[in-house]
Structures are given as C-alpha cells and as structure tokens.
TIVO-2410 file (N, C-alpha, C; in nm, 3 decimals):
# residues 91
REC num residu      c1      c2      c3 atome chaine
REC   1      X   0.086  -0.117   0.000     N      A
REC   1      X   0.000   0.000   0.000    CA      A
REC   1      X   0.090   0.124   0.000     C      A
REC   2      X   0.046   0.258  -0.049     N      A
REC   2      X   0.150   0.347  -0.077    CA      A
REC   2      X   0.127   0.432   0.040     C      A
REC   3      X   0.245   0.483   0.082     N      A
REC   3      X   0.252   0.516   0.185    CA      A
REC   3      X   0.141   0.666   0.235     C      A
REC   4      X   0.123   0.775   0.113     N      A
REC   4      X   0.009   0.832   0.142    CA      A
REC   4      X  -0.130   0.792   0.137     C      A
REC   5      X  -0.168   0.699   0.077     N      A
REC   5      X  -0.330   0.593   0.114    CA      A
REC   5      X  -0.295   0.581   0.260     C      A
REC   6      X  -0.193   0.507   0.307     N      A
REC   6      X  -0.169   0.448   0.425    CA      A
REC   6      X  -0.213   0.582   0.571     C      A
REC   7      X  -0.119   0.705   0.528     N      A
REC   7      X  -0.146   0.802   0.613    CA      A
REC   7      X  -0.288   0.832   0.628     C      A
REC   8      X  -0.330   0.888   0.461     N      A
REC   8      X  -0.458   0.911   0.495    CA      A
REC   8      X  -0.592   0.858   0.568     C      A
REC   9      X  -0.555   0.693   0.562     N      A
REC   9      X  -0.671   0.643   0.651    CA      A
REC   9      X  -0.635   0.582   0.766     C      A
REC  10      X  -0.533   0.629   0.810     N      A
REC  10      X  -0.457   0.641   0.965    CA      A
REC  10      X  -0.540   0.790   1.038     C      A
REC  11      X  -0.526   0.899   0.951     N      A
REC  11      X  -0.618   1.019   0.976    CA      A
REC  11      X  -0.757   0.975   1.000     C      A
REC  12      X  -0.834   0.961   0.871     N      A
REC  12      X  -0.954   0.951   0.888    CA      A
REC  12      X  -1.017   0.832   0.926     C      A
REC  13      X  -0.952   0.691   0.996     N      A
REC  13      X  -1.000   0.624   1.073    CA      A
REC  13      X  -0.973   0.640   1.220     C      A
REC  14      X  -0.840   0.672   1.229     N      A
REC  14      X  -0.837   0.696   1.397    CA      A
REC  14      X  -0.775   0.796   1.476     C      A
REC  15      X  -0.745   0.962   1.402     N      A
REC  15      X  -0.727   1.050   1.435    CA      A
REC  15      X  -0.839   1.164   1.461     C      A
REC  16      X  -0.908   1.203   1.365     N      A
REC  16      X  -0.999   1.310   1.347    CA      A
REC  16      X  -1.173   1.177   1.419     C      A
REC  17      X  -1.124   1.090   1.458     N      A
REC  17      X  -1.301   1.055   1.530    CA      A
REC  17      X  -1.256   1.095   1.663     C      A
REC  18      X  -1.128   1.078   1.737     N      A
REC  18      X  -1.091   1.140   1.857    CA      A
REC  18      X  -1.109   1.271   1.858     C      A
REC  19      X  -1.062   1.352   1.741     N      A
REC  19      X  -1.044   1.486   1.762    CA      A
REC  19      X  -1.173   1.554   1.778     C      A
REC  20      X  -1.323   1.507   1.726     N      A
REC  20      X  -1.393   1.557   1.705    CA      A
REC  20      X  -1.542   1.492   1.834     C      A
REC  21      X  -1.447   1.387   1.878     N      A
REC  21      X  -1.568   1.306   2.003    CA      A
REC  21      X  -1.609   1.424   2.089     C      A
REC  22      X  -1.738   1.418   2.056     N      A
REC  22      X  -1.795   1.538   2.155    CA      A
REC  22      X  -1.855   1.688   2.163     C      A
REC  23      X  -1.709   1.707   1.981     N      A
REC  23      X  -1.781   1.839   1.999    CA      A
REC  23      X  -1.907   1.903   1.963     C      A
REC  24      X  -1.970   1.785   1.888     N      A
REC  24      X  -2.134   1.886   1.900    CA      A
REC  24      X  -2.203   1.923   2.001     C      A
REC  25      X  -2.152   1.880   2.154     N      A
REC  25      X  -2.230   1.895   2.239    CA      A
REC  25      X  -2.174   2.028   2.373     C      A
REC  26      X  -2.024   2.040   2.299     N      A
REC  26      X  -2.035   2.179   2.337    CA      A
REC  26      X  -1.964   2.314   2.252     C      A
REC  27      X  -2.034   2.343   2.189     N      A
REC  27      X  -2.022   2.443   2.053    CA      A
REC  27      X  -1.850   2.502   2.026     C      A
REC  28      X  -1.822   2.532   1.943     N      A
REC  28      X  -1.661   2.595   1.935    CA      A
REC  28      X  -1.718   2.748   1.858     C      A
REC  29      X  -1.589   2.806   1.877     N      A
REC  29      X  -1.603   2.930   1.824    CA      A
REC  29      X  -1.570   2.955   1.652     C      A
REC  30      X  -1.602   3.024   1.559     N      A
REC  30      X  -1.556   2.946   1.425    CA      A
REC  30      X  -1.391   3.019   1.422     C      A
REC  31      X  -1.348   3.082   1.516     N      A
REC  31      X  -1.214   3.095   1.550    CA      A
REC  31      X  -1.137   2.958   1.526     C      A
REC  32      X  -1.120   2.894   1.657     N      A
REC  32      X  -1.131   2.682   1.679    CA      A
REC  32      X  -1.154   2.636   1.532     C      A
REC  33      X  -1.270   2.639   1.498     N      A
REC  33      X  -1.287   2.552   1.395    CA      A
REC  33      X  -1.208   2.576   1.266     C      A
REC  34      X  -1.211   2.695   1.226     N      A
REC  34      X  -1.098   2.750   1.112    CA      A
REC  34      X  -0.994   2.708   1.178     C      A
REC  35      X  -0.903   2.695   1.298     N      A
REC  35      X  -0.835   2.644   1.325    CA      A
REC  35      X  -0.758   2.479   1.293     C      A
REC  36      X  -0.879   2.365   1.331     N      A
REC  36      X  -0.908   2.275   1.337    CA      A
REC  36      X  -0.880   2.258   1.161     C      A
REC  37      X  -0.942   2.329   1.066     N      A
REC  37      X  -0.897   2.314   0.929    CA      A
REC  37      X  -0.786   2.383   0.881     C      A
REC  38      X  -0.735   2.417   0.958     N      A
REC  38      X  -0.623   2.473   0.895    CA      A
REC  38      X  -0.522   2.344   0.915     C      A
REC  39      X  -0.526   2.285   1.042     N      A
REC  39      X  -0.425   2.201   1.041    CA      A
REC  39      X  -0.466   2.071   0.929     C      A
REC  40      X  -0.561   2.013   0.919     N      A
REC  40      X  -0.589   1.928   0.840    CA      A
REC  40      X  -0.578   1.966   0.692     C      A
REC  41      X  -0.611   2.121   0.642     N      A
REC  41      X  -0.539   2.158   0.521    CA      A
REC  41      X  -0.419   2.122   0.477     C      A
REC  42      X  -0.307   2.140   0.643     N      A
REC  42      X  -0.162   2.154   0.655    CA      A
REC  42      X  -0.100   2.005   0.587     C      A
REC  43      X  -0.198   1.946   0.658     N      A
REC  43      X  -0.181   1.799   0.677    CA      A
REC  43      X  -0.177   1.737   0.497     C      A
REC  44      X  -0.269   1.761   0.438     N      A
REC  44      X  -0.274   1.761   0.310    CA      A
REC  44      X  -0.185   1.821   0.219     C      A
REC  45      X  -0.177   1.939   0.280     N      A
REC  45      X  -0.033   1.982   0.193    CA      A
REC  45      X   0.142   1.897   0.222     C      A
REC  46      X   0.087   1.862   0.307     N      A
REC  46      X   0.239   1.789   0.366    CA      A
REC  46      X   0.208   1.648   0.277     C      A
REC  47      X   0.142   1.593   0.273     N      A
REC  47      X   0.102   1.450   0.219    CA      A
REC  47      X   0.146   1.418   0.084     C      A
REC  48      X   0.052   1.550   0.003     N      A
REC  48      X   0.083   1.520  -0.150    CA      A
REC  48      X   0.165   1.635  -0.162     C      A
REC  49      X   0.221   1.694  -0.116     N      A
REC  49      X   0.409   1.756  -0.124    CA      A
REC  49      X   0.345   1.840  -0.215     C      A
REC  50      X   0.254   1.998  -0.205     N      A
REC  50      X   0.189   2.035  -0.248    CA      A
REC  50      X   0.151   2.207  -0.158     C      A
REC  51      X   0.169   2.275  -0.146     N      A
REC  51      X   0.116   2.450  -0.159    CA      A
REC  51      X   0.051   2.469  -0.218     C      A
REC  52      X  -0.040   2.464  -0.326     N      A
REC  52      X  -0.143   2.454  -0.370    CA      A
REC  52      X  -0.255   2.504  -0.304     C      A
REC  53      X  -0.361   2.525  -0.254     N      A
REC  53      X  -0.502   2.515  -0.196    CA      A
REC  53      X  -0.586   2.435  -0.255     C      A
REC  54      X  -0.606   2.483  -0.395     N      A
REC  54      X  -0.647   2.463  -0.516    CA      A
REC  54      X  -0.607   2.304  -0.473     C      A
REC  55      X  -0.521   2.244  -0.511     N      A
REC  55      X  -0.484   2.101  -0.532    CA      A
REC  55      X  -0.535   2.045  -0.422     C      A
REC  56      X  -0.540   2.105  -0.267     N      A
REC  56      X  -0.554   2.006  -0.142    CA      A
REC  56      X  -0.681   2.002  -0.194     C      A
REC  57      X  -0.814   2.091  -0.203     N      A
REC  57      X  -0.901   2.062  -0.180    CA      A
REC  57      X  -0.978   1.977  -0.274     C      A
REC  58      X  -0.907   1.991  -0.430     N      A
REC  58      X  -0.950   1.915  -0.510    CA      A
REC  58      X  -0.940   1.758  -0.479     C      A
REC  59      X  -0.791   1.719  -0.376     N      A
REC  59      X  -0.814   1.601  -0.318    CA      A
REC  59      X  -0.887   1.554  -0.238     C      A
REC  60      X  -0.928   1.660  -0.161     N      A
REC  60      X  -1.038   1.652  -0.040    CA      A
REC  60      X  -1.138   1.599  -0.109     C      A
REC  61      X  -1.174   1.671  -0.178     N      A
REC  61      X  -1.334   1.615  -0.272    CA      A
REC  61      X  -1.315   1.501  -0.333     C      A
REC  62      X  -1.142   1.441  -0.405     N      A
REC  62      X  -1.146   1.317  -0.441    CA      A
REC  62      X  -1.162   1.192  -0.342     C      A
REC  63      X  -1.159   1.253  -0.272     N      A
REC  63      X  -1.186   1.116  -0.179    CA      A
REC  63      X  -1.270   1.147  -0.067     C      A
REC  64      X  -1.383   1.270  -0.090     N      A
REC  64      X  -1.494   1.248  -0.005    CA      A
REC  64      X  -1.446   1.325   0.181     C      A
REC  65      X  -1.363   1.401   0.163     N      A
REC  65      X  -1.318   1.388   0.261    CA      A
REC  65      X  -1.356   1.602   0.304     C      A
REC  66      X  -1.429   1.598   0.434     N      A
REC  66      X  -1.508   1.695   0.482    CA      A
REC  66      X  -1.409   1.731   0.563     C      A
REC  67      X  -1.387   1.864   0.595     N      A
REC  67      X  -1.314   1.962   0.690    CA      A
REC  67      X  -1.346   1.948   0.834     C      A
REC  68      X  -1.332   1.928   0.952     N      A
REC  68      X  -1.355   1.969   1.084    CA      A
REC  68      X  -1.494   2.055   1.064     C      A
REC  69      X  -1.458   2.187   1.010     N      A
REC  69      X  -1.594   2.255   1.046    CA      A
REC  69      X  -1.677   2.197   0.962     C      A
REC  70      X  -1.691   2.164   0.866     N      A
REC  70      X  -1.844   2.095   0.811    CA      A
REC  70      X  -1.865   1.978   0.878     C      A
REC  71      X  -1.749   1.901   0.922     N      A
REC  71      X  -1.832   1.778   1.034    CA      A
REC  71      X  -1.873   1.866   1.119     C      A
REC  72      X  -1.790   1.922   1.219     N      A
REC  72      X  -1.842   2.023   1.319    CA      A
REC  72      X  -2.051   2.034   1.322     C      A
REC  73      X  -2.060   2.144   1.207     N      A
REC  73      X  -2.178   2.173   1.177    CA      A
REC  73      X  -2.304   2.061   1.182     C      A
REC  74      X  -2.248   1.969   1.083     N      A
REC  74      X  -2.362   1.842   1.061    CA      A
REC  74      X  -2.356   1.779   1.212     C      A
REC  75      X  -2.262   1.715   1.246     N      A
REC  75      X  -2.313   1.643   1.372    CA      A
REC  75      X  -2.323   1.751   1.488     C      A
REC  76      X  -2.310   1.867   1.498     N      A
REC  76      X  -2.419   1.937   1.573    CA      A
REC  76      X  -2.587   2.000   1.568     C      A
REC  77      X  -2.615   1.980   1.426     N      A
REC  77      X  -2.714   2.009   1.396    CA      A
REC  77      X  -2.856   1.888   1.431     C      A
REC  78      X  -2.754   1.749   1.359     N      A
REC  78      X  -2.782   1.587   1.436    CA      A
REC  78      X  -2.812   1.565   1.629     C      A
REC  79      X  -2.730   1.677   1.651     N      A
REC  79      X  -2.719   1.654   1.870    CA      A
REC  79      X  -2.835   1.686   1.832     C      A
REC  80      X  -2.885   1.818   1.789     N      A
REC  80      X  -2.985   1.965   1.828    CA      A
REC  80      X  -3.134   1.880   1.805     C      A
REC  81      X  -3.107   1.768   1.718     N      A
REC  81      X  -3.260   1.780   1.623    CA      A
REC  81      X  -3.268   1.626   1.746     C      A
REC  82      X  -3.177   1.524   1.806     N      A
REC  82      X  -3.263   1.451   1.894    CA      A
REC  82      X  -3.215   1.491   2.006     C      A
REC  83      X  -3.167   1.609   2.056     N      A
REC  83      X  -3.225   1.680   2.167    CA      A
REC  83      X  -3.347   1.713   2.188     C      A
REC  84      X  -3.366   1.772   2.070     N      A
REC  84      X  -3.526   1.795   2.060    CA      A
REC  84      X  -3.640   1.727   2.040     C      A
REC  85      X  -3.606   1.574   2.001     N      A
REC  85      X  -3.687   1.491   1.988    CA      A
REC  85      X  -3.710   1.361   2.114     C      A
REC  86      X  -3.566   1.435   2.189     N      A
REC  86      X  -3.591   1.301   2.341    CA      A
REC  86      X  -3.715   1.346   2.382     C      A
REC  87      X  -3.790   1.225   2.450     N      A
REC  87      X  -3.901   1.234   2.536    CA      A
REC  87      X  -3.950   1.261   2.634     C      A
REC  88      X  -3.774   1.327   2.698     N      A
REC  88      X  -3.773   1.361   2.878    CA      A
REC  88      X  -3.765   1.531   2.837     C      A
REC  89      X  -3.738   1.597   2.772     N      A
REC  89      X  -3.754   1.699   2.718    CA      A
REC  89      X  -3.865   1.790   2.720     C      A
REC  90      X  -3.879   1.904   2.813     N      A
REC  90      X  -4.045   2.025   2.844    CA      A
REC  90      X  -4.013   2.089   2.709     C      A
REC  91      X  -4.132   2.075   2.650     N      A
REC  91      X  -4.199   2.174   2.510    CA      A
REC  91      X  -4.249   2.314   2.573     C      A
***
C-alpha cells in the first residue's frame, strides 16, 4: 500500500473521530474551527508535497473527505434535532 493511502486512513480512521468526540455537544467558536482546518489543510499539503489550496481541496473532494468545520456543523445540527426529539424533554 502506498505510503500516502496508508497516512490518509490512519487520519480519517483513527485520528480526526478522537479529535472531534464530543464536539457537537459543546459548541466551538468558528475561531477553533478555522483552526481545526487549517491544520488538516496543513496535513494535506504535507502528504501530497503540495502549496497549492487549489490542489488540497480538489483532493479533499477526491476522496470524499469533509473539513472539521463541516463535520463540526452536521453532527451538531444531528445533537440539536434529537435533543429535541428526546421524550424527557419540556416543550
């Protein structure tokens, strides 16, 4: 296996599910979160040996692969909607 496949799903199987356990349930500032993508940008540029933007993100999209803040967003939007749907919950 080539050694950047290898990194990349070293990242996105068992780096970024730690990094992100939790945080929909207590909000970040989009300070943090631009943060949070900047390093994973970094990370991409280091991978495919690349400065680019243009190029990281076109890889991002080749392989399906979402920023911190757009996970961020979706699985907080996911807490919000069965927060609101638990049954121990005053309307």
């Amino acid at each position: 296996m080539h050694l950047s496949r290898l990194l990349y799903i070293l990242i996105v199987t068992k780096c970024l599910p730690f990094l992100l356990y939790g945080l929909e349930a207590c909000p970040l500032r989009k300070t943090y979160l631009n943060s949070l993508d900047f390093v994973v940008n970094r990370f991409f540029m280091k991978l495919f040996q690349t400065s680019n933007i243009d190029i990281v993100k076109c890889c991002q999209s080749h392989f399906r692969f979402d920023l911190p803040g757009v996970v961020d967003d979706r699985r907080a939007r996911i807490f919000d909607l069965r927060y609101r749907d638990h049954s121990n919950f005053d309307r």
